[in-house]
C-alpha positions in Angstrom: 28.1 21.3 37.0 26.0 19.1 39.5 23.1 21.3 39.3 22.9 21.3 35.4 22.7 17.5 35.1 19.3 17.4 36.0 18.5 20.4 33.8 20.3 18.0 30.7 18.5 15.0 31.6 15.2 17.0 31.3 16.0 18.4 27.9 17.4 15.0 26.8 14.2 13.4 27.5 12.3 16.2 25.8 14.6 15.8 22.9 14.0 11.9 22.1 11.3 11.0 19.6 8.3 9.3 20.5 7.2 5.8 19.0 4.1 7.4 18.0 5.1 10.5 16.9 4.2 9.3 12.9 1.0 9.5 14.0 1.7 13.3 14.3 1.6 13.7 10.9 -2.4 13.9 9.1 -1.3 12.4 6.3 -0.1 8.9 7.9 -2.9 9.1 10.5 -4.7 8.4 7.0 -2.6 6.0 5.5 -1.7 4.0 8.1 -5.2 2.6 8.6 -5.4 2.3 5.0 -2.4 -0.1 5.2 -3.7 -1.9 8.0 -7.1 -2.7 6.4 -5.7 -3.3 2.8 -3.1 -6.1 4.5 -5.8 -7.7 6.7 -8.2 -8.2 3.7 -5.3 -9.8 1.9 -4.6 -12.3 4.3 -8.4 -13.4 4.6 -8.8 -13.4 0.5 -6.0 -15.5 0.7 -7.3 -17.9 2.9 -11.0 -18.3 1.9 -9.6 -18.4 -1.7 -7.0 -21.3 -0.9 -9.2 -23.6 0.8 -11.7 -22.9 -1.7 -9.3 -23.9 -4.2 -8.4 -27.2 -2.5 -11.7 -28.1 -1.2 -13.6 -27.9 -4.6 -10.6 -29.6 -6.6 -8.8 -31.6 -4.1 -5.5 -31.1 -6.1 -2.1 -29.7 -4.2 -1.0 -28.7 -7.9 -4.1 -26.6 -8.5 -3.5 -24.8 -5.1 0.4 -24.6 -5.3 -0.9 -23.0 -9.2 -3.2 -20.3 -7.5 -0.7 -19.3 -5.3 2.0 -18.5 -7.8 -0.4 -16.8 -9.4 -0.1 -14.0 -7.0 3.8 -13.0 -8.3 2.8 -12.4 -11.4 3.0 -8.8 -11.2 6.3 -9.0 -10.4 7.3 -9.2 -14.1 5.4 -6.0 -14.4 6.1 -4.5 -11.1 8.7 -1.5 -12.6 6.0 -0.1 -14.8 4.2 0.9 -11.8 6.9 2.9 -10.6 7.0 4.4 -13.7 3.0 5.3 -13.4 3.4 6.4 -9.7 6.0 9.0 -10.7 3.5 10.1 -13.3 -0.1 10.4 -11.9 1.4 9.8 -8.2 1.6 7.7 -5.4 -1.8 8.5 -3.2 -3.5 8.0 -6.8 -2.1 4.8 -7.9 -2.5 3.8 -4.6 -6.1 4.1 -4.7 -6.2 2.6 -8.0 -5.0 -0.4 -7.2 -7.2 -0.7 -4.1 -10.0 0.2 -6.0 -8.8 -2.5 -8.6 -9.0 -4.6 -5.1 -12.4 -4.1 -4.1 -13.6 -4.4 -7.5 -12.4 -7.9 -8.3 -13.9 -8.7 -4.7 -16.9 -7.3 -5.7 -17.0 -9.7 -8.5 -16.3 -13.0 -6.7 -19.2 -12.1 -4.1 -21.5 -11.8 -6.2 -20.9 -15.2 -7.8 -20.8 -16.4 -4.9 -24.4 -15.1 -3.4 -25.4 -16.2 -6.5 -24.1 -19.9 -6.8 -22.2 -19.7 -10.2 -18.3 -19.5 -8.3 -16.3 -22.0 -9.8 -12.5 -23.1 -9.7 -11.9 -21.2 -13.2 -13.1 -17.7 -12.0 -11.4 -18.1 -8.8 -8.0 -18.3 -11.2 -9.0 -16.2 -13.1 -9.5 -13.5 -10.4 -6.3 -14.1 -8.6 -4.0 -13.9 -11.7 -5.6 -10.4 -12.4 -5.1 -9.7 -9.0 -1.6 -11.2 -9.1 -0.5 -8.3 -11.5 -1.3 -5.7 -8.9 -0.6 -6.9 -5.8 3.3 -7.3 -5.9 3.5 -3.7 -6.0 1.1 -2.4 -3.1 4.3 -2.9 -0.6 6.6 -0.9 -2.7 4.1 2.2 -3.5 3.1 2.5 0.1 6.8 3.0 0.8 6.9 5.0 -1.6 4.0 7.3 -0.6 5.3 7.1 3.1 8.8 8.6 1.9 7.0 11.7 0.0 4.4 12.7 3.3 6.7 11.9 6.3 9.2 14.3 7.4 13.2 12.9 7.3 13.5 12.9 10.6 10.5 10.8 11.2 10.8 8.5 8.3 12.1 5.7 10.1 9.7 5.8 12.5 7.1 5.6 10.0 8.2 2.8 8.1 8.5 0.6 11.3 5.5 1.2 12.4 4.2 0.6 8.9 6.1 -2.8 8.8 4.8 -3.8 12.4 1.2 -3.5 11.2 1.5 -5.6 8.4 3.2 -8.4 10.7 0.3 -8.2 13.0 -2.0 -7.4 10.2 -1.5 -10.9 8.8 -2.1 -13.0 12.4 -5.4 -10.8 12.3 -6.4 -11.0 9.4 -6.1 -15.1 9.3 -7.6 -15.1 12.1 -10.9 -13.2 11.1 -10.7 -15.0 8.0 -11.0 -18.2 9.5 -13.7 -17.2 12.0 -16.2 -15.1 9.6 -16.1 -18.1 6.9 -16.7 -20.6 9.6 -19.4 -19.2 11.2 -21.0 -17.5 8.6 -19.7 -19.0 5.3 -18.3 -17.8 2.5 -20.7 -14.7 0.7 -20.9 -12.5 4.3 -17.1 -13.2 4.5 -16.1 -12.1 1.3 -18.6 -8.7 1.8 -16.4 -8.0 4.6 -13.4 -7.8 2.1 -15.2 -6.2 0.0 -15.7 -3.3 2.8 -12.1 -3.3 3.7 -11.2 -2.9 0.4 -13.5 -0.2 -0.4 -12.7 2.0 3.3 -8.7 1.4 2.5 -9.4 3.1 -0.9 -11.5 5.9 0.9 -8.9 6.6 3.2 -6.0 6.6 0.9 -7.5 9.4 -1.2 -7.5 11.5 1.8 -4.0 11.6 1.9 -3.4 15.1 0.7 -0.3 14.4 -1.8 1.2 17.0 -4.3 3.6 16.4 -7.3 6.9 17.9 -6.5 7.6 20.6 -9.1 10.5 20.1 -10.9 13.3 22.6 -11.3 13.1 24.9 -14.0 16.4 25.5 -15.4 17.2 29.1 -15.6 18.3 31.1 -18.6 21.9 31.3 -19.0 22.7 35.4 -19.0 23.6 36.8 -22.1 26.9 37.7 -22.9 28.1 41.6 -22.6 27.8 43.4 -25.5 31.1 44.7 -26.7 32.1 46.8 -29.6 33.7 45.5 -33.1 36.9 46.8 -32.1 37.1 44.7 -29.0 36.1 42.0 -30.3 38.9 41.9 -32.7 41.6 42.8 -30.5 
């Protein structure tokens, strides 16, 4: 018995799961950078956005009003579960972070070209508003259909963890590319997180679970007139 301790030990440590064995897995190897970039663009569009907001109007109310705008899609947030069982999860995914990169696209370029104003900035962040609310719920979503069971919870923490330190980072950066090099390089910067997250969320190789067919019921023995009467 003393000599197979050692021999248990060894297969118990053999037998506990890594913290990075997700990363195991292509699929989240692809997402999880995805994820990363997506929340560390939010957090800087947030920021140059807000004191944007406050510096041009100087009006709590009008920042406290672009902030709520950002739940608006919560209203609408079921429909996109409805679409992601649909088309799927890795598509809507990129969708929406194409939809990201997009409305990015927009505000840079009126801001390299001096027309930005208050109204657009609204403007933008209610249409951005109705997606957003439902990026955290889809990538759970897609996580749960790639990841094998016994790894799920793995996944997810790790997911979780990067969004935490996503946001310190992505504050962070914010603050540092729109002071030193103002507001049009930092918003092209967004703009190229956006666009790489939606490039590497399409290489998630996802397929739509078939559903069950139901089978035939068999038909029923034949039996002669006689036997049927009796």
């Amino acid at each position: 018995m003393e000599r197979d301790e050692p021999r248990q030990r060894i297969l118990s440590d053999l037998a506990r799961p890594s913290a990075l064995a997700p990363f195991r897995i292509r699929n989240y190897r692809f997402q999880w950078p995805a994820d990363l970039l997506t929340s560390w663009a939010f957090e800087m569009e947030t920021l140059i956005l807000g004191w944007y907001v406050l510096v041009e109007t100087g009006s709590v109310l009008l920042l406290t009003l672009f902030a709520s705008l950002g739940y608006i899609g919560t209203l609408v947030a079921p429909m996109f579960g409805v679409i992601g069982d649909r088309i799927g999860h890795r598509d809507l995914l990129a969708m929406m972070r194409a939809t990201y990169a997009v409305l990015a696209a927009v505000l840079t370029t009126l801001v390299l070209s001096g027309h930005l104003a208050p109204i657009y900035v609204f403007i933008v962040a209610a249409l951005m508003g109705i997606v957003r609310p439902s990026d955290l719920g889809v990538r759970g979503a897609l996580v749960a259909s790639i990841m094998p069971h016994d790894q799920l919870i793995g996944a997810i923490s790790i997911s979780r963890t990067t969004m935490d330190t996503a946001r310190i980072a992505g504050a962070l950066s914010g603050a540092g590319l729109f002071a030193s090099l103002g507001m049009g390089p930092a918003y092209m910067a967004i703009v190229c997180l956006y666009m790489t997250a939606t490039v590497l969320t399409l290489c998630v190789a996802w397929w739509r679970r078939a559903s069950p067919v139901p089978q035939a019921r068999p038909p029923a023995p034949h039996c002669s007139h006689r036997r049927c009467a009796n």
